[in-house]
VOTITI-315806 format. One record per residue: x, y, z of N, C-alpha, C in turn; residue in three letters. Coordinates in steps of 0.1 Angstrom, whole numbers, padded with zeros to 4 digits, always signed. Atoms other than C-alpha are relative to their C-alpha. Example, Ala and Ser with C-alpha at 12.3 -4.5 7.8 and 13.67 -1.06 7.14 Angstrom:
+0009-0012+0000+0123-0045+0078+0009+0012+0000Ala
-0009-0011+0000+0137-0011+0071-0008+0011+0008Ser
This chain:
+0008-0012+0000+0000+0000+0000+0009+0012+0000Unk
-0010-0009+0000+0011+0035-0008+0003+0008+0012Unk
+0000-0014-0007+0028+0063+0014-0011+0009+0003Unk
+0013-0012-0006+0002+0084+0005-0011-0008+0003Unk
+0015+0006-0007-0028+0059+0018+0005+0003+0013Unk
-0003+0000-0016-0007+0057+0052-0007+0014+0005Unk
+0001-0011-0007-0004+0094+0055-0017+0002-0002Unk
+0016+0000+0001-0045+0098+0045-0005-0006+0012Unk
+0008+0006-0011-0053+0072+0074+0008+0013+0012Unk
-0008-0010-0011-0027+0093+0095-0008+0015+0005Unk
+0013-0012+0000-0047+0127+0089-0014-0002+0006Unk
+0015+0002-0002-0079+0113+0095+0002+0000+0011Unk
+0003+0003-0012-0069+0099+0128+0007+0013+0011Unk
-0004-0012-0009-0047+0133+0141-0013+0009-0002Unk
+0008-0005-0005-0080+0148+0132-0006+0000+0013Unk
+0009+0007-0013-0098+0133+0162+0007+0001+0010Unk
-0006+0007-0013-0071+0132+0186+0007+0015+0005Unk
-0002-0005-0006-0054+0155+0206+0016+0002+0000Unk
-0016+0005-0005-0021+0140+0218+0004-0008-0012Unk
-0013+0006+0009+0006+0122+0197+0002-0017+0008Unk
-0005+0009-0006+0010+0086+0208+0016-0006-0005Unk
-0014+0003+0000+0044+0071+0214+0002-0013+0001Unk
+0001+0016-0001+0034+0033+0221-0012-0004-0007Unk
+0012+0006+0004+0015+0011+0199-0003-0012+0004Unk
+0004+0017-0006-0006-0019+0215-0008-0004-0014Unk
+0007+0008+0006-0019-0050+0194-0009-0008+0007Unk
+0013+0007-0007-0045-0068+0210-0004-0010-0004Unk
+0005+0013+0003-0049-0104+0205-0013-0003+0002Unk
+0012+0005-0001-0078-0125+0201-0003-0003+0018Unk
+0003+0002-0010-0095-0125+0235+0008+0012+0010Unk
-0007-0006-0009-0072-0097+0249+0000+0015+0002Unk
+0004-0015+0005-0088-0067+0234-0003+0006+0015Unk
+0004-0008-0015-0102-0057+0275+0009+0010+0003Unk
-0013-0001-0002-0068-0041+0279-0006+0017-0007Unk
+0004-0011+0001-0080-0011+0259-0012+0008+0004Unk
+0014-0003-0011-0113-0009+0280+0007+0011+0011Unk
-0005-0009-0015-0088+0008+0310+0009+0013-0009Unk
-0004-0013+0007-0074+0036+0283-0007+0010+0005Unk
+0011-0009-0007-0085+0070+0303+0002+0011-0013Unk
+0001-0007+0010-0099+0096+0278+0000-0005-0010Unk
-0002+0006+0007-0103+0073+0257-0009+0007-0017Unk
+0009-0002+0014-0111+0082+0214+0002-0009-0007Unk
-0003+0013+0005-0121+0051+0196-0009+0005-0012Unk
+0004-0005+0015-0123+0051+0156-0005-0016+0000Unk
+0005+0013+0012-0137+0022+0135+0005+0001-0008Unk
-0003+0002+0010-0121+0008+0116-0002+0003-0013Unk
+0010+0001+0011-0146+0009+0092+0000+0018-0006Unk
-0001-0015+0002-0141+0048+0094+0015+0006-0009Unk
-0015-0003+0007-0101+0050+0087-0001-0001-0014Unk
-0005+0002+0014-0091+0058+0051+0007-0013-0002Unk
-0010+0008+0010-0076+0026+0034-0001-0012+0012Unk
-0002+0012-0009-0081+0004+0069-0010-0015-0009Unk
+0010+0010+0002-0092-0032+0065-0008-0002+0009Unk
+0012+0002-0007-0119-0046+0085+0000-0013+0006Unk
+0001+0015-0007-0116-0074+0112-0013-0006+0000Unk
+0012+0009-0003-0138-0100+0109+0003-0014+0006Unk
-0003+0009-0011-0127-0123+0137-0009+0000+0010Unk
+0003-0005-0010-0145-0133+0166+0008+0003+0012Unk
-0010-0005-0013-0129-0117+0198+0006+0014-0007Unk
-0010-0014+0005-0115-0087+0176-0010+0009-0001Unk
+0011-0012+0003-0139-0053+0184+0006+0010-0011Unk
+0001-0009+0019-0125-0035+0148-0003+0015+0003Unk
-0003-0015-0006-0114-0003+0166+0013+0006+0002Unk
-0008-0003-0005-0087+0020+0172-0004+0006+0015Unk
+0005-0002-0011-0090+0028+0210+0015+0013+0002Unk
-0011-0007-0002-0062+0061+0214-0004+0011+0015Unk
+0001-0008-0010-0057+0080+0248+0009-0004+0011Unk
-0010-0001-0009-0035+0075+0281-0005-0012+0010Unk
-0001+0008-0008-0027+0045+0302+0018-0006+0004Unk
-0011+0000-0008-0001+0043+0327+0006+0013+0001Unk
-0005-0008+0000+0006+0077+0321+0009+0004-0019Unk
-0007+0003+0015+0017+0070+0283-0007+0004-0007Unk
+0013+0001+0011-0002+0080+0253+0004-0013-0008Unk
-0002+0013+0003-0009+0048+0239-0011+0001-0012Unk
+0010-0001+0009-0029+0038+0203+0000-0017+0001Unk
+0004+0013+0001-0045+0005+0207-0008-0008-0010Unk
+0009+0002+0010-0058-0018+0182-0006-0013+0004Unk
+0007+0009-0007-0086-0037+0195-0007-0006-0006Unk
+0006+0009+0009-0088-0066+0173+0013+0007-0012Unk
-0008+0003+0011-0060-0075+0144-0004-0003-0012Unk
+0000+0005+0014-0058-0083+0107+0007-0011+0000Unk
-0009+0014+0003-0047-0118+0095-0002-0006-0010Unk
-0008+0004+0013-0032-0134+0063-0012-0008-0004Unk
+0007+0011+0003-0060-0160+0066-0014+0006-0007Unk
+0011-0006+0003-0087-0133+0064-0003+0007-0013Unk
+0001-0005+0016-0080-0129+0025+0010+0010-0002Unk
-0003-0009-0003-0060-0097+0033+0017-0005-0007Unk
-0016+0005+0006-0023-0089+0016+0008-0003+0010Unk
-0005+0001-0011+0000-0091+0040+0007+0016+0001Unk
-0003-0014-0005+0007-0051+0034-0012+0005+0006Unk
+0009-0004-0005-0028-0047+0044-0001-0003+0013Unk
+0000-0001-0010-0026-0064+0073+0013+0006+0014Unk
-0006-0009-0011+0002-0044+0085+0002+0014-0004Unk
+0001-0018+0003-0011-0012+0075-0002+0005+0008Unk
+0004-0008-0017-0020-0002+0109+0012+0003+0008Unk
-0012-0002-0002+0017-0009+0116+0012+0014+0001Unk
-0009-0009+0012+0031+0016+0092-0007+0014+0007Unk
+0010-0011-0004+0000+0040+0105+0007+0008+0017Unk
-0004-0001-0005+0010+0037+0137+0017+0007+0006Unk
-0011-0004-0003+0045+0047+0131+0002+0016-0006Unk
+0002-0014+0008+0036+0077+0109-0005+0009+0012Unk
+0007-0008-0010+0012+0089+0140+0013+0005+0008Unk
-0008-0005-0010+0042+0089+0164+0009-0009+0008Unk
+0003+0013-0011+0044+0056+0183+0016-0002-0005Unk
-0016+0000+0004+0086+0047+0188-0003-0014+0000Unk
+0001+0016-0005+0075+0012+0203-0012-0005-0004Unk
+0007+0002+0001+0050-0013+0199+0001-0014+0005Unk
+0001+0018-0006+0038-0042+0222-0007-0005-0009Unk
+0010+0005+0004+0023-0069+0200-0003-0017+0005Unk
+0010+0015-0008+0000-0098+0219-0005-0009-0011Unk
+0012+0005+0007-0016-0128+0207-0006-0012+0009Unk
+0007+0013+0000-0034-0160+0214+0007-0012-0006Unk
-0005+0016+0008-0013-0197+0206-0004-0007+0004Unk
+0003+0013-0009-0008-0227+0212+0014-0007+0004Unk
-0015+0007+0000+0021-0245+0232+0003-0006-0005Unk
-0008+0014+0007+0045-0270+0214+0007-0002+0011Unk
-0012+0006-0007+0069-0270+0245-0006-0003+0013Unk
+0003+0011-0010+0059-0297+0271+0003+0009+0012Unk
+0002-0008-0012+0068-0272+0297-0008+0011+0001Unk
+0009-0012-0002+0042-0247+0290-0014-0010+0006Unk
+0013+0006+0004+0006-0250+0298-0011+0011-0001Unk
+0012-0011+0003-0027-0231+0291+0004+0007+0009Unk
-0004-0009-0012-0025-0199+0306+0007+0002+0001Unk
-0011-0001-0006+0005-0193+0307+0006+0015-0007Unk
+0001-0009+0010+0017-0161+0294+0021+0001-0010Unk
-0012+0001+0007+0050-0160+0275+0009+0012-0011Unk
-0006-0010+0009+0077-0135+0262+0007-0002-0011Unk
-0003+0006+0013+0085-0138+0227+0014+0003-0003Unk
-0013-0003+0005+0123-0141+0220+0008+0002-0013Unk
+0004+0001+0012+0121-0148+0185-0007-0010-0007Unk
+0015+0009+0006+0098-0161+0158+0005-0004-0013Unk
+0001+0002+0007+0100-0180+0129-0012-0003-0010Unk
+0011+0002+0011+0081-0172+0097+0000-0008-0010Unk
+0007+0005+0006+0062-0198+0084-0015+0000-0012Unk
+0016-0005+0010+0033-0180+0065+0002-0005-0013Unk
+0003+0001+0016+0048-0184+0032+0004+0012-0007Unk
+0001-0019+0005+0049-0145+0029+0008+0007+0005Unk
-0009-0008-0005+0066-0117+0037-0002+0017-0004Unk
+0012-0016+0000+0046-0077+0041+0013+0009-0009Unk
-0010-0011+0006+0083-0065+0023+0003-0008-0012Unk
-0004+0001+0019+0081-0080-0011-0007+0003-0009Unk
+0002-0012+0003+0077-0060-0033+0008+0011-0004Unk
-0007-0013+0003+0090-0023-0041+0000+0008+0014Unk
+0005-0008-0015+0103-0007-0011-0003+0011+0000Unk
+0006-0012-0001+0090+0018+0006+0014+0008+0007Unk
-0016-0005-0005+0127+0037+0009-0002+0011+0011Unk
-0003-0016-0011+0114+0071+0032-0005-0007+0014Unk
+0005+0002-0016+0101+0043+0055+0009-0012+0008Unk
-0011+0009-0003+0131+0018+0059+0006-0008-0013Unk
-0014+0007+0012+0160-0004+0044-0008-0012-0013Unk
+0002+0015+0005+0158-0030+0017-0005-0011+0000Unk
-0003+0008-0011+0172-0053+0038-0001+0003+0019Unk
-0003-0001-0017+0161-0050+0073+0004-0009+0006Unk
-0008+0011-0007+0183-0072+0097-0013-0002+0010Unk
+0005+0010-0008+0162-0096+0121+0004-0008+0014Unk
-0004+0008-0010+0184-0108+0140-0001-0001+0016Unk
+0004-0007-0013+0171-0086+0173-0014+0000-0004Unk
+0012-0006+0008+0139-0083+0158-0007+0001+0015Unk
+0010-0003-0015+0123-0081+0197+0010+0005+0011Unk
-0014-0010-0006+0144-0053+0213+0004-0007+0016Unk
-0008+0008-0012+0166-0070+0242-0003+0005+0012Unk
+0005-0006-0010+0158-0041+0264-0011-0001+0006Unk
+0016+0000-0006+0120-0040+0263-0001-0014+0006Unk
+0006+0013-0008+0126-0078+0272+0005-0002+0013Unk
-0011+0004-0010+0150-0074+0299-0013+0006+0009Unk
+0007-0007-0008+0124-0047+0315-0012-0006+0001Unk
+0012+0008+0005+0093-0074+0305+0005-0008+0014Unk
-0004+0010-0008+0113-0098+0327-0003+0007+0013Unk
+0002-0009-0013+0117-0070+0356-0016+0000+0009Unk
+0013-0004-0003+0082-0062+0356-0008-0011+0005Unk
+0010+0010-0007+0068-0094+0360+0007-0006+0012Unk
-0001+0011-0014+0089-0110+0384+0000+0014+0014Unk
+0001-0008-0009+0087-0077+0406-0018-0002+0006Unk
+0009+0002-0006+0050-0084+0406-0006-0015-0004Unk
+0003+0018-0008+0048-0123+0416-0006-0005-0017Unk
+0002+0008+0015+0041-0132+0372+0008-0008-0005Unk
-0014+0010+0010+0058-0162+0356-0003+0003-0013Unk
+0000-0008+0014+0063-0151+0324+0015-0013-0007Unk
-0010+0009+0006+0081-0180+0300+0005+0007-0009Unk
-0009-0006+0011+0103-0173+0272+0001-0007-0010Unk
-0003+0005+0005+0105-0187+0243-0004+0006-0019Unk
+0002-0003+0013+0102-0189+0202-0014-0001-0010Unk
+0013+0002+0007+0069-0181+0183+0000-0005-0016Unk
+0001+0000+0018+0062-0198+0150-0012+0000-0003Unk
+0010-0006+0008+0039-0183+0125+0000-0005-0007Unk
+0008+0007+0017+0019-0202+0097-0013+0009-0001Unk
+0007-0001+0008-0005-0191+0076-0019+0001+0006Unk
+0014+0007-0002-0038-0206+0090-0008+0000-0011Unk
+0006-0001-0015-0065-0207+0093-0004-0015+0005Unk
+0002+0012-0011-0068-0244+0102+0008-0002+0010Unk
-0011+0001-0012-0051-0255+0135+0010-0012-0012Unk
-0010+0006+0007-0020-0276+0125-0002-0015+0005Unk
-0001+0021+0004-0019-0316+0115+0013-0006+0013Unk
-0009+0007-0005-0001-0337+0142+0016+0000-0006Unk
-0019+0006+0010+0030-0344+0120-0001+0019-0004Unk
-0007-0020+0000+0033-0301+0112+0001+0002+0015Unk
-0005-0003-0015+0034-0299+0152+0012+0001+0002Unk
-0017+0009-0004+0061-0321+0157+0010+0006-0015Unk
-0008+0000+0007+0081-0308+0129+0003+0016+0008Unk
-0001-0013-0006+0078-0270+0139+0008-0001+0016Unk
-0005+0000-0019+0089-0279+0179+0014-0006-0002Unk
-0018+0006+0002+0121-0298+0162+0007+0013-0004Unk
-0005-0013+0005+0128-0266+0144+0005+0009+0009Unk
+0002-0005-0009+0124-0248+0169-0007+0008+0009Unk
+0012-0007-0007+0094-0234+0180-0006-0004+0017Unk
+0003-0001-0014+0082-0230+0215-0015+0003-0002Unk
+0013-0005+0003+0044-0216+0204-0003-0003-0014Unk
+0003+0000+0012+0027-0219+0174-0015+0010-0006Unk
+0009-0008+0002+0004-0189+0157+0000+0006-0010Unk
+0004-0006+0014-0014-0171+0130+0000+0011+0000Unk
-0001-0016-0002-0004-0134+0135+0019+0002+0005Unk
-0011-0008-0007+0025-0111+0152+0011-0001-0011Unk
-0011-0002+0007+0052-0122+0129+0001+0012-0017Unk
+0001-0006+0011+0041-0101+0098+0000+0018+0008Unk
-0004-0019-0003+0038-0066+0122+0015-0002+0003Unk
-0016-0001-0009+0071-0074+0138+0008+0005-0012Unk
-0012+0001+0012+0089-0078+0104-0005+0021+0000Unk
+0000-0009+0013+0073-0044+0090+0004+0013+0011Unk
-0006-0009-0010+0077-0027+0128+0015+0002+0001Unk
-0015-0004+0000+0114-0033+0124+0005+0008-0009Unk
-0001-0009+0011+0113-0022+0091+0001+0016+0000Unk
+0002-0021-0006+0107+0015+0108+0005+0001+0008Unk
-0011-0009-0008+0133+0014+0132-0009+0000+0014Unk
+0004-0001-0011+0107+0008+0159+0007-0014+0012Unk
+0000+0009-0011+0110-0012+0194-0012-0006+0000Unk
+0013+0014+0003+0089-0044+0194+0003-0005+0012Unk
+0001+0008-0010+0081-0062+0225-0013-0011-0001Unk
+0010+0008+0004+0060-0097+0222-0004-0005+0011Unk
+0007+0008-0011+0038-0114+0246-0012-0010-0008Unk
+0011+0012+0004+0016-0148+0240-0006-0004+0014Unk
+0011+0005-0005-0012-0158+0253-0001-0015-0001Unk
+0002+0017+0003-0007-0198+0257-0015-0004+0002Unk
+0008+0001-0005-0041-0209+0255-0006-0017-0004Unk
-0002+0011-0004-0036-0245+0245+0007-0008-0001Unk
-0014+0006+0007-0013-0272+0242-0001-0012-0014Unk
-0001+0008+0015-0002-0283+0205+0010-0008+0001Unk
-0011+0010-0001+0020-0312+0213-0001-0010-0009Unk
+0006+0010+0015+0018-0333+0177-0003-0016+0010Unk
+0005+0015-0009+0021-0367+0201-0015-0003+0004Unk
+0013+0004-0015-0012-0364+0225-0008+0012-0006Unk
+0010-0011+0004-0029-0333+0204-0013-0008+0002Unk
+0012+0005+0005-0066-0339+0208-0013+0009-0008Unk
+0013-0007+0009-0081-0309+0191-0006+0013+0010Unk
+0004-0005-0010-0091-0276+0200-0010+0014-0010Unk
+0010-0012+0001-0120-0247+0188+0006+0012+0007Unk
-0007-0012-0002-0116-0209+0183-0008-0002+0013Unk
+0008-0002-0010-0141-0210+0212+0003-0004+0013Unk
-0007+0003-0015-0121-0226+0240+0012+0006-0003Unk
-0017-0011-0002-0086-0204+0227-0010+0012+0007Unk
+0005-0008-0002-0112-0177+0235-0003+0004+0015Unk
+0003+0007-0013-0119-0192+0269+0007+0001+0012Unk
-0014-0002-0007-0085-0194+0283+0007+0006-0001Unk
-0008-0015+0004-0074-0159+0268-0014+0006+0014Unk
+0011-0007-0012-0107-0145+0295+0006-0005+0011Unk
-0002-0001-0012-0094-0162+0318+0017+0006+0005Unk
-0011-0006-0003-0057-0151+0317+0003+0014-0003Unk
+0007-0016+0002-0071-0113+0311+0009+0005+0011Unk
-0002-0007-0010-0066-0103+0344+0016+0002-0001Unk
-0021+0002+0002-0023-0113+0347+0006+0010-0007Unk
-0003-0001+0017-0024-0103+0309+0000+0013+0006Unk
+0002-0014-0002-0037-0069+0318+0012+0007+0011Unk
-0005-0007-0016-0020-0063+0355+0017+0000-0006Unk
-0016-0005+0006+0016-0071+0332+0003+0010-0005Unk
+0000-0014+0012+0010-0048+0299+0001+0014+0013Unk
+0000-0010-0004+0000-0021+0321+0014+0003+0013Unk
-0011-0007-0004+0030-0021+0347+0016-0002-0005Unk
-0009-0002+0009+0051-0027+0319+0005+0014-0007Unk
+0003-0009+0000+0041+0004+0309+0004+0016+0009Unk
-0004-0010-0015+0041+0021+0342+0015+0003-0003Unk
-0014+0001-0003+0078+0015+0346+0006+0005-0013Unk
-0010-0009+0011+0089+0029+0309-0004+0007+0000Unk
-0006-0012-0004+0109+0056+0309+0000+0007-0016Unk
-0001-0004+0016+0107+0061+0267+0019-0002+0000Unk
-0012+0004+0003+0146+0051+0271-0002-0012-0003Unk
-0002+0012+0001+0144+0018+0263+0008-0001-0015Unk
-0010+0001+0015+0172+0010+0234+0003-0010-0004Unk
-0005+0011+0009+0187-0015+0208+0008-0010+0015Unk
């Protein structure tokens, strides 16, 4: 999508607003509540933004929610775009790009998986160290967009070290186990075949999910700070899988709301806007 669509959604939405945000939140399936505690809150529709696509998931309310929590101005997107949902993969990280035009240096992005590693279990929440993309795709092929980053953007940090070191701080200062490990991204939208499990957990995957990896790539691409968090909400162990509906991931993302929330936000609290490479 072009520069000039970005900057069009960008206008639209400095009309409405006030403040400038500096952090962008993503909002996984089931984890949208999180923008419910935004004070002053000004929520767009989707449906309103120039050039935005249109969630049609369930658990994604298909809003931008912008205004102040923890003391931060923060632009939340409550409810995501996904590769499965027909969408390019520049559309789905056009909110990305938007986001970085508005102001935002950083950007937490959340989701909903499922474990591959025998030491996780539902519930559990997890800091993403890195991810391997499996979609197929990639939001930077194509003709780059040169005024908005490299060619080649390097990966090899792609989830700034700091925001994880301070991720780690924050939870174990208030009594959260917070795992760590590596997210892999496919395509969806079916859940994955016993034998794709087990191949993905040899590789090296620790989670397995249909999002985050396509904003990460296009958020680095702009030079921003990325910090990731998963929502374990079942376990994909190819051996003993028995099968699981969006309707119980939905289930055990409500119930680990509360955690989920009481983290993001003194994650929040505690940045200083230093946080670096």
């Amino acid at each position: 999508m072009s520069v000039t669509y970005m900057k069009e959604a960008v206008s639209f939405i400095q009309s409405k607003i006030e403040k400038e945000p500096t952090i962008g939140l993503i909002l996984g399936s089931g984890l949208g509540d999180l923008a419910e505690e935004i004070s002053s809150p000004v929520a767009i529709s989707y449906n309103d933004i120039p050039h935005f696509p249109t969630s049609t998931v369930e658990g994604h309310k298909g809003q931008l929610v912008i205004g102040e929590l923890e003391g931060k101005q923060v632009v939340a997107m409550q409810g995501r775009f996904h590769f499965y949902e027909g969408y390019s993969m520049q559309e789905v990280t056009f909110p990305v790009r938007v986001m970085k035009l508005l102001g935002c240096e950083s950007i937490i992005v959340t989701n909903a998986c499922g474990g591959m590693n025998e030491k996780f279990k539902p519930g559990d929440l997890m800091l993403i160290e890195d991810h391997i993309n499996f979609t197929g795709a990639n939001p930077l092929i194509g003709s780059n967009l040169d005024e908005l980053g490299p060619r080649f953007p390097d990966m090899s940090h792609a989830y700034t070290p700091k925001w994880r070191d301070h991720a780690l701080r924050v939870a174990e200062q208030n009594g959260i186990e917070l795992q760590q490990g590596v997210y892999a991204a496919v395509s969806g939208p079916t859940y994955m075949s016993a034998a794709e499990l087990i191949m993905l957990r040899k590789l090296g995957g620790d989670v397995v999910g249909m999002s985050t990896v396509p904003e990460v790539i296009v958020a680095r691409h702009m030079d921003m700070f990325v910090l990731g968090i998963s929502c374990i909400t079942d376990m994909a162990i190819g051996e003993t899988i028995e099968g699981i509906t969006h309707e119980e991931v939905m289930e055990v993302a409500a119930k680990t709301k509360p955690r989920f929330i009481t983290l993001i936000r003194n994650i929040l609290k505690e940045y200083d806007g230093g946080i670096v490479k």
